[in-house]
Backbone as numpy.savetxt, mean C-alpha at the origin, in Angstrom:
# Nx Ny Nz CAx CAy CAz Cx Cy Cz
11.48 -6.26 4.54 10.44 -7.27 4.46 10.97 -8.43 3.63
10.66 -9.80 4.41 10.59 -10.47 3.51 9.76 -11.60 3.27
9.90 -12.45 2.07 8.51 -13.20 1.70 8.00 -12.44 0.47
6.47 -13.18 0.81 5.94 -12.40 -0.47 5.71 -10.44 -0.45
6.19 -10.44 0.86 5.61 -9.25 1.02 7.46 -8.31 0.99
7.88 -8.97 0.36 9.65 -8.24 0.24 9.37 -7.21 -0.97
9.69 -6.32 -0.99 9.97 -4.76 -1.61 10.59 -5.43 -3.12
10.64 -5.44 -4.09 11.60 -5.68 -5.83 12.62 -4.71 -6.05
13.48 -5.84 -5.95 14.77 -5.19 -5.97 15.76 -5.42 -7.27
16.38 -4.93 -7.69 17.09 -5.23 -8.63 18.61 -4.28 -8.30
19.46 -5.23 -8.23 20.94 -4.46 -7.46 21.10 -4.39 -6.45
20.01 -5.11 -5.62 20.09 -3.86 -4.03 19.09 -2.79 -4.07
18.94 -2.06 -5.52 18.26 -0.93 -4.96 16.64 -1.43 -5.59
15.71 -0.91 -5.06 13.80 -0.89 -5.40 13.47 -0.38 -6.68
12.81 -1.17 -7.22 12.35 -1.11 -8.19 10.90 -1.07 -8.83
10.61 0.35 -9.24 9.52 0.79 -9.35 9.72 1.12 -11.11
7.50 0.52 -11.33 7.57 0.30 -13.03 6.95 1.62 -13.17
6.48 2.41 -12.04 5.96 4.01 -12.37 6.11 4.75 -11.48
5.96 6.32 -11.80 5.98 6.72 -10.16 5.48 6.86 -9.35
4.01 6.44 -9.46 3.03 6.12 -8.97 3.67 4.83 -8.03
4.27 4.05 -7.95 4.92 2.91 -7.23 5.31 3.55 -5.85
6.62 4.01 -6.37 7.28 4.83 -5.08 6.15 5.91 -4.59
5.79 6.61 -4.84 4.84 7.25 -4.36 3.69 6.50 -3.27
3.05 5.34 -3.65 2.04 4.49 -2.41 3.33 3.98 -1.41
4.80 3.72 -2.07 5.17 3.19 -0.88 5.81 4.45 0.32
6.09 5.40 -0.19 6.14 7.02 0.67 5.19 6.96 1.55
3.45 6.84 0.94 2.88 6.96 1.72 2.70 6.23 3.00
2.64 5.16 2.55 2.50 3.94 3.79 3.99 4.23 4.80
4.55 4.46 4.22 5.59 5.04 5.44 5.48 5.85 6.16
5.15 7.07 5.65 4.57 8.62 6.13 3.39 8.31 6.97
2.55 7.18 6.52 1.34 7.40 7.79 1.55 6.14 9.09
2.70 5.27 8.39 2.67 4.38 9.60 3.86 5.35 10.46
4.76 6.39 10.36 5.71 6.79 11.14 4.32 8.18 12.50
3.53 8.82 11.10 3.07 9.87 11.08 1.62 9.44 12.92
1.35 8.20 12.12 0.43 7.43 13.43 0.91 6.65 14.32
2.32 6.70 14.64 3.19 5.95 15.60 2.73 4.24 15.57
2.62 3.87 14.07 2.20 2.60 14.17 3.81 1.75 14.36
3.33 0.57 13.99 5.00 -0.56 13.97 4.75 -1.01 12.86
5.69 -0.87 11.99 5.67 -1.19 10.77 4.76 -2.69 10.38
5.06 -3.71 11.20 3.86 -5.02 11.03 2.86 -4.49 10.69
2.25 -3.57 11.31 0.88 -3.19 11.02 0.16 -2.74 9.91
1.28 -2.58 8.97 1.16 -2.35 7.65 1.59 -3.95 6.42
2.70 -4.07 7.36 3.45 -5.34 6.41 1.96 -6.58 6.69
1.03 -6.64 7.90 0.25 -7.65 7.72 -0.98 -7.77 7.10
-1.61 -6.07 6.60 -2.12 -5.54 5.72 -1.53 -5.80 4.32
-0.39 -5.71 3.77 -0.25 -5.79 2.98 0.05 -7.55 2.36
0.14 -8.20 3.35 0.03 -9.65 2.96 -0.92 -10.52 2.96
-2.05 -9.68 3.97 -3.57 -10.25 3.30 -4.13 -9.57 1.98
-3.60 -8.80 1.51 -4.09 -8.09 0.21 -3.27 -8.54 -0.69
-2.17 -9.13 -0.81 -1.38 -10.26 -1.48 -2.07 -11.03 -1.42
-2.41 -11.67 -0.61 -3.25 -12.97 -0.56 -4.57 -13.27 -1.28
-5.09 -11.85 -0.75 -6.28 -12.34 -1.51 -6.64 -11.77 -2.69
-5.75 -11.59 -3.41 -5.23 -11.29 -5.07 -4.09 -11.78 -4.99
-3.51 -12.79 -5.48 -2.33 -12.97 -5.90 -2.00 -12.49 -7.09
-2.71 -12.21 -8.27 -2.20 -11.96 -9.53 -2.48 -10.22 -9.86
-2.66 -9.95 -8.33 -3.02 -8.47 -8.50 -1.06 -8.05 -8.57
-1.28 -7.11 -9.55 0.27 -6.10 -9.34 0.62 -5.64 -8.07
2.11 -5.91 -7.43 2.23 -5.93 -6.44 2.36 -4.69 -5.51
2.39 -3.52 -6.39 1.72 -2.09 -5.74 0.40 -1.72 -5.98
-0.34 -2.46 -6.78 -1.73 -2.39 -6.41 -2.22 -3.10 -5.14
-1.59 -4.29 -4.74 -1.88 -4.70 -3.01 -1.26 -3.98 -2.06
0.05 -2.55 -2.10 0.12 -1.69 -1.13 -0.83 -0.87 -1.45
-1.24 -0.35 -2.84 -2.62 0.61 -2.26 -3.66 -0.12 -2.14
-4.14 -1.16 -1.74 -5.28 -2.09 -1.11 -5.14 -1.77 0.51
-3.92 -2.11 0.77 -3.34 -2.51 2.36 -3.55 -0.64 2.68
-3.27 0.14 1.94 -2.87 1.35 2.93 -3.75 1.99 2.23
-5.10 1.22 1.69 -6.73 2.29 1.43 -7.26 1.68 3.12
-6.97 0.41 3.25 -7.57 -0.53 4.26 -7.34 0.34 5.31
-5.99 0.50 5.56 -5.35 0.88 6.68 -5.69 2.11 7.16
-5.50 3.57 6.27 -6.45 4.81 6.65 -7.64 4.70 6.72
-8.61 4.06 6.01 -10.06 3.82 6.12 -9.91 3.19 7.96
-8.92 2.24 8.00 -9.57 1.64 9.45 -9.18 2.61 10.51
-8.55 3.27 10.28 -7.71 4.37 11.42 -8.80 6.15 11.30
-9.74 5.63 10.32 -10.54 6.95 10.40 -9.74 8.08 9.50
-8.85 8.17 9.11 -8.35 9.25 8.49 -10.01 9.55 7.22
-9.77 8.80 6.55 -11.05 8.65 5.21 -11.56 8.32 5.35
-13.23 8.26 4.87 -14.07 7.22 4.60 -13.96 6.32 3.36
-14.57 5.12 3.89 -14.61 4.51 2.30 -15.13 4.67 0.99
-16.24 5.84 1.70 -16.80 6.90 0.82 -15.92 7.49 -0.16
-15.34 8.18 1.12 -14.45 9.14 0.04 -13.15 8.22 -0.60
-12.62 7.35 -0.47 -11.71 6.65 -0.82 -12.23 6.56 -2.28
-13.84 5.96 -2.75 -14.45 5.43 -3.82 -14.99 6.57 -4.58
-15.16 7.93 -4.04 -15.55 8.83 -4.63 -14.22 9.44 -5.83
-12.99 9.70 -4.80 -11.75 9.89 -5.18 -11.21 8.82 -6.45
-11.25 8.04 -5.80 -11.20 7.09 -7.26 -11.83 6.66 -8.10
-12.79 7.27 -8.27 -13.51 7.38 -9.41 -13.17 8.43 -10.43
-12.76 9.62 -10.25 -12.04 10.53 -10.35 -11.07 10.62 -11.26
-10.50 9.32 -11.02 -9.07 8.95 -11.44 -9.20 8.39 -12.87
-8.87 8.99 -14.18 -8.62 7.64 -15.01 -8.16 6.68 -15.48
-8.96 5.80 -15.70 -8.22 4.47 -16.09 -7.16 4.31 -16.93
């Protein structure tokens, strides 16, 4: 990817500030391979959720794009997306 929506790299290799990072980006791989999507279909999800946070952290707009993305494909509800994360602490 590139643009705003290019992966942080440092060396060549990705650069993640937790492991929670690499982990949302596993996923979005695993379900766009797992649902025979094309990768766009994620990368254009994830650049309207750039967009419309820019000052959001930039793996908090892949888990925006790929809550969006299973919610729209039916895997979850948005229910349960908001139940689950509530769950979670801050």
């Amino acid at each position: 990817m590139t643009g705003e929506a290019a992966l942080p790299r440092q060396n060549g290799e990705l650069v993640f500030d937790a492991p929670w990072e690499g982990r949302v980006l596993g996923m979005a791989l695993a379900v766009v391979q797992d649902r025979g999507l094309d990768w766009d279909d994620f990368r254009e999800r994830l650049i309207a959720a750039i967009d419309a946070d820019p000052t959001r952290p930039y793996y908090e707009s892949w888990t925006a794009a790929l809550t969006d993305l299973v919610v729209d494909l039916g895997v979850v509800s948005a229910d349960d997306v908001a139940v689950r994360a509530a769950r979670v602490d801050p």
